[in-house]
N, C-alpha and C positions, 0 to 999 in steps of 0.2 A: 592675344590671349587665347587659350585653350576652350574651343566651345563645343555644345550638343547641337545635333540637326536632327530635326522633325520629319524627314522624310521616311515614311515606310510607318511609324510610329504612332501609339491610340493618341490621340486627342485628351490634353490634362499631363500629359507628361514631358519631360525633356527625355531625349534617345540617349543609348549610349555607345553613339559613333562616334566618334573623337575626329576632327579636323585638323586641320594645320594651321599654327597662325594667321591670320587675316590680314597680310602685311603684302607688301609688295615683293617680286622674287620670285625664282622658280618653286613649282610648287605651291605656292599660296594657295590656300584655300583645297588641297588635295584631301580626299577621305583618309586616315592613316589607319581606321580600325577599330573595330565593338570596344567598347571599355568592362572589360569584363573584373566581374567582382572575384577578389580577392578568396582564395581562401579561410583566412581567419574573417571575414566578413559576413563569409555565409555560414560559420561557425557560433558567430556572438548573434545571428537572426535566429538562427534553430534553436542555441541555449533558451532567447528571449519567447519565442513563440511557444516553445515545450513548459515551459515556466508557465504560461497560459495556461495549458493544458492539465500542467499540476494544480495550479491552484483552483481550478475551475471542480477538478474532480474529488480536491481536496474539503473543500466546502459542500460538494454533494457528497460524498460517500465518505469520507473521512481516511485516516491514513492505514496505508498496510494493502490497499487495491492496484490494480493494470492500471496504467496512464497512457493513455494513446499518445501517440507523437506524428509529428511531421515528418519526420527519418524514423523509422520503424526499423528493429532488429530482431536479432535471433534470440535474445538475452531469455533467462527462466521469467516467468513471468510472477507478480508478487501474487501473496496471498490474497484472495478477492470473496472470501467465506462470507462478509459484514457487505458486500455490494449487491446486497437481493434489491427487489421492487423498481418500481420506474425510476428512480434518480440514478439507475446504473445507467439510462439513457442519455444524462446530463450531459457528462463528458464527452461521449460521440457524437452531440448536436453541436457539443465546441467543436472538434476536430471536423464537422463536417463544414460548419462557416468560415471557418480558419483556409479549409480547401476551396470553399466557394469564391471568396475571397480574393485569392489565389489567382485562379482561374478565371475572375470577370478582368481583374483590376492587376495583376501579376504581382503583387503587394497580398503580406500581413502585416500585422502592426510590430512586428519583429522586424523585418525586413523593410517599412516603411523608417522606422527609425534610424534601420542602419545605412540607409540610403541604396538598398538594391533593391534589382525587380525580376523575375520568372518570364520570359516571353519566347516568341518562339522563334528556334535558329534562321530563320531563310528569314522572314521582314521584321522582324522584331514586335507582331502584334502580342496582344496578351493568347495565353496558350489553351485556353477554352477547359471548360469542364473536364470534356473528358480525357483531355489529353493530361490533365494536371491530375486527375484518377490513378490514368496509368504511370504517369513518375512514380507517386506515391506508391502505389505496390512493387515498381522495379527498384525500391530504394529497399527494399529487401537484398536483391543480389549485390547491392553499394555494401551489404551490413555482414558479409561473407569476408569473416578476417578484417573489416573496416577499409578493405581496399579500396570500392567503390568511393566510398565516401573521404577517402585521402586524395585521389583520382586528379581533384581541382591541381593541386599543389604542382604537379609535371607534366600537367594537361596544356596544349594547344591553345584549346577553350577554354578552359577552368567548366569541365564538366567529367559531372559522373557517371557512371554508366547507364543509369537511369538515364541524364539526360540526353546523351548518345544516343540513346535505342529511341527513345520521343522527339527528338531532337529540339530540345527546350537549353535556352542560353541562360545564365544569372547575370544583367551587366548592372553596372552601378547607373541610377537613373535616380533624381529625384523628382516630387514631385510640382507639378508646373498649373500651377491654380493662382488667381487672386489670394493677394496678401489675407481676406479675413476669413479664408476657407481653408488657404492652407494651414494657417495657424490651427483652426478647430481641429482639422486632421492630423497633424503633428500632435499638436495637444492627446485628443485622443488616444492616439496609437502609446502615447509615453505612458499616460497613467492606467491605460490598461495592462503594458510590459511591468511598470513598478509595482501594480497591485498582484500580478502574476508571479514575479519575484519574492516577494512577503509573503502571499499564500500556498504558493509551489516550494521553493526553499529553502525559508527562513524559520524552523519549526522551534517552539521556546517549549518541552513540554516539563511536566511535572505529576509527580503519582503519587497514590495511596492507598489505601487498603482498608477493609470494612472486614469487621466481625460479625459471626453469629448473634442473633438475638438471643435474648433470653427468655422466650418462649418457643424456641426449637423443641421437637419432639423429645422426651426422653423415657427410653425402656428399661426399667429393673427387669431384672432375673435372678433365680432360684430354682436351682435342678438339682434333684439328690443324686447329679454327671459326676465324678470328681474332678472331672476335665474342667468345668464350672460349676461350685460352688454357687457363688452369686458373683453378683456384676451388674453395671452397668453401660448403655448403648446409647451414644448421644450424634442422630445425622447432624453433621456442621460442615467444616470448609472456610472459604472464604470467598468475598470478589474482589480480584483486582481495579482499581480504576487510575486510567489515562486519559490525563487535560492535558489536553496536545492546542497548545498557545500559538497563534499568527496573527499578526498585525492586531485588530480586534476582534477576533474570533476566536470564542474556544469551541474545541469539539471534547466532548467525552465518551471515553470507549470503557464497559465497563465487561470485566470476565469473571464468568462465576467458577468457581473450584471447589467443584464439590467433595465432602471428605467425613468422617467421624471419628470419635472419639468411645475409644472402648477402656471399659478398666470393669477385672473381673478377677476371685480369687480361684486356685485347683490348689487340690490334695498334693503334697507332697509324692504319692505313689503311680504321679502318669506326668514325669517329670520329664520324659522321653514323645510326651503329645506332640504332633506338625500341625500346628493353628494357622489359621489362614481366614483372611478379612476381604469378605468379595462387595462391591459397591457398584449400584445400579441408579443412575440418576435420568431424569427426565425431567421436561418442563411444565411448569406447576399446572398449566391448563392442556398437558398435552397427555397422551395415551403411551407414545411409543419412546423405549430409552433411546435416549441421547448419548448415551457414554455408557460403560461399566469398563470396572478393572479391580484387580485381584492382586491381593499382596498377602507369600508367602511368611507369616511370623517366626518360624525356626521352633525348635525348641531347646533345652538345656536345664543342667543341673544346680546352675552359678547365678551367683548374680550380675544382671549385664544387662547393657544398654547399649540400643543400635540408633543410628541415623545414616537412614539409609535413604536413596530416589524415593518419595512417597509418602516414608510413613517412618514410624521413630517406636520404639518400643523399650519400657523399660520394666525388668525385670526386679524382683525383690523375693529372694529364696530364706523362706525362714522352716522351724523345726512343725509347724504345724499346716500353716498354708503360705503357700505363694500366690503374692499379686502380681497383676499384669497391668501395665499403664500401657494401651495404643492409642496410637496418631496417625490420619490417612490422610492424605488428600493427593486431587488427579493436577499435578501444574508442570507434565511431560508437556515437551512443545508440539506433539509430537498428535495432543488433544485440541490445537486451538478451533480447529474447522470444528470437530462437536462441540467444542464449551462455547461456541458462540451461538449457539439452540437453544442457549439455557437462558431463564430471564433470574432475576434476584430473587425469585420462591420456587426453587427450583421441589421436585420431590424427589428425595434419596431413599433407598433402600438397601441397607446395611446387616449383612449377615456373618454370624462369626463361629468359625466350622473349624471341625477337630478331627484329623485324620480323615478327614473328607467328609465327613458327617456333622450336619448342620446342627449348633447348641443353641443358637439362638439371632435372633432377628429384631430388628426396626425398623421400621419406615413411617416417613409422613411430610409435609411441606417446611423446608428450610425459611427465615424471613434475615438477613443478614441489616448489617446497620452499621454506616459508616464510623468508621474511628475517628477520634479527633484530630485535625491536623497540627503537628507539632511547626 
């Protein structure tokens, strides 16, 4: 039968030299050659060990951040706005023991399952710290068109160009312990892979949405302007919220959208006015705006109703006054890095200007309040 020999090899493992049958004959017993792993091999160990990495970072920072990986590429990197404070550290203490790992033992619990190992070309020991450092940053040049990283498949060796330059082999090895060790390690390595699978990704989410409360600031007005008449100025908005479900964990992400509501009557005779609604939001304990943004209202003779990016206005032209119904809010994507400075008492300050001259103003602390879930 087809067996490993230990020569050259750490201690705890079987090699993966491949012999010749153990039979009688020429030949018997000749070295035939590394058993090197498989392409799709080292493929379903990177899925499994990256799946680590997600769910590791998924539970500390929650989703929409950078996932470090063990094949690193060129790819745009995600939004990582919600990854302030130390738990942005989380994830790169995984990706460091993952490497450490590596580099004592040529095993992660990815590649422990799939039965390969990392070691190095010339005796096949494990490939040390720093040499498994530098794989990993030449697994950038592997990520250049995904050449490197295809490389295995019509390679010699089944190496990529990372390990060409380190000269680091992947052969198929498992591991060579007593029956009640290796069990605990096998064990391990599985339920750490399935729980990395569930929390990296298997995401169940679900969402909702919160209204204004009903002690939100609200400003009347009265100006002998004809441009306003009177009216009212109410800061509101909304916040989004995201239950992003795994296994049993939920995480919730919530985003505040700040916005108001204006309704105000003018004269008949400045029916030709350019209205424009400018909004400045900041967080209820902080000094400096987080966001502002400005929506031009139009004006007209008719009556008419807009839905537009932002804000919705509805006109109502009659012989003595016309009303204005507006509707603002910021939920371009374009705000989610500022809307996530905002907490759920955000303060808004809501101005509403007439040919470029300001008619009137509100500001004060929003307090939002979830909607019922249908």
């Amino acid at each position: 039968m087809v067996r490993s020999v230990g020569s050259g090899a750490d201690e705890g493992t079987t090699s993966g030299v491949v012999v010749a049958p153990d039979v009688d004959g020429p030949g018997a017993g000749a070295v035939v050659g590394p058993d090197y792993a498989s392409w799709g091999q080292r493929v379903f160990a990177a899925l499994l060990d990256n799946a680590i990495l997600a769910g590791v970072t998924w539970l500390a920072l929650g989703a929409g951040v950078t996932v470090p990986s063990l094949t690193p590429g060129w790819g745009t990197s995600a939004e990582a706005a919600r990854a302030g404070g130390p738990l942005v550290l989380v994830p790169i203490a995984a990706l460091v023991v993952l490497l450490v790992l590596q580099g004592l033992t040529g095993w992660t619990p990815g590649k422990l399952v799939t039965g390969i190992r990392v070691v190095r070309e010339d005796q096949h020991h494990t490939a040390g710290l720093g040499r498994t450092l530098a794989r990993w940053v030449l697994h950038l040049l592997d990520a250049i068109l995904l050449i490197g990283y295809l490389r295995p498949i019509w390679h010699r060796k089944r190496q990529t160009f990372a390990d060409s330059i380190v000269r680091t082999v992947v052969l198929r090895e498992v591991l060579d312990l007593p029956r009640r060790p290796r069990i605990v390690a096998y064990s391990a390595a599985i339920v750490v892979c399935v729980l990395g699978l569930g929390y990296g990704y298997v995401p169940i989410s679900s969402g909702s949405a919160a209204d204004v409360a009903d002690d939100s600031p609200l400003c009347a007005v009265e100006t002998p302007e004809p441009t306003l008449v009177a009216g009212e100025i109410r800061p509101a908005g909304s916040v989004s919220i995201n239950r992003d479900r795994r296994l049993w964990t939920v995480r919730e992400t919530r985003t505040t959208h700040p916005g108001a509501v204006l309704t105000w009557t003018s004269e008949p005779s400045v029916r030709d006015t350019d209205y424009r609604v400018e909004l400045d939001a900041r967080p209820g304990s902080g000094e400096d705006v987080a966001i502002s943004r400005s929506w031009d209202i139009g004006s007209g003779d008719l009556d008419s109703w807009s839905d537009n990016e932002g804000y919705t206005h509805d006109r109502t032209i009659a012989a003595d006054e016309d009303t204005h119904d507006v509707q603002v809010n910021i939920t371009d994507a374009d705000a989610d890095a500022a809307l996530a400075a905002l907490d759920d008492q955000p303060w808004i300050d809501v101005r509403l200007l007439a040919d470029g001259q300001v008619l009137a103003e509100c500001g004060g602390s929003v307090t939002y309040i979830e909607a019922p879930r249908g």
